[in-house]
C-alpha positions, 0 to 999 in steps of 0.5 A, spaced: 406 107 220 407 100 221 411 096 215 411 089 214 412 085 208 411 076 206 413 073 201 411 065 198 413 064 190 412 068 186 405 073 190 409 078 194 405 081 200 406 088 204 402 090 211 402 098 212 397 102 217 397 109 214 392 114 218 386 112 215 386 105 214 390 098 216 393 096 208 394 089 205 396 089 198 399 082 193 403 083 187 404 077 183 406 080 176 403 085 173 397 083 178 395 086 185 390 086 189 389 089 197 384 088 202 383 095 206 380 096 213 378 102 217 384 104 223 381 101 228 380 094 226 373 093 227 369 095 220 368 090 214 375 088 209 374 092 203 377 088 196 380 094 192 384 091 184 390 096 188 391 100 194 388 106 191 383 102 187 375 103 187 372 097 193 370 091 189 367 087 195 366 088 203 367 082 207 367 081 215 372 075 214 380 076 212 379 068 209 374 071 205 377 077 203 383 073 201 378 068 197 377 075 193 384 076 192 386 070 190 382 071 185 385 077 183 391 074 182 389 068 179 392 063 185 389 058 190 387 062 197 393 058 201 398 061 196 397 068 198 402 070 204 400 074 210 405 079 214 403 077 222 400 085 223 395 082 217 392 076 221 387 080 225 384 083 220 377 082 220 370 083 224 
């Protein structure tokens, strides 16, 4: 497993890679959001409410997942901080 975490005010971020999935997940409150993808990197992103939450949305692009979790958050796209294991996420 790979762990790293990035913080930016007051929205927390954690990257792990579990055996199935590569997992990207904000806090900030009582709010989460996480964006999923397959181990492998090549699937879409999956937009969950938490790590183990029902898909809400998919999206080939991290900007767009990340757009989604914003708004999950209630925060602006570019206040959301994310881990360099993260930053290749997408298609």
């Amino acid at each position: 497993m790979t762990d790293a975490e990035a913080t930016e005010g007051d929205v927390r971020a954690t990257y792990r890679e579990t055996e199935a999935e590569r997992l990207l997940t904000f806090e900030r409150g009582e709010r989460t959001a996480a964006i999923a993808q397959n181990r492998e990197g090549y699937a879409m992103l999956k937009v969950r409410p938490t790590p183990d939450g029902d898909e809400l949305e998919r999206y080939y692009g991290l900007d767009m997942a990340l757009d989604h979790a914003a708004e999950l958050l209630g925060v602006a796209p570019h206040a959301l901080p994310v881990p360099e294991p993260a930053r290749d996420m997408g298609m």
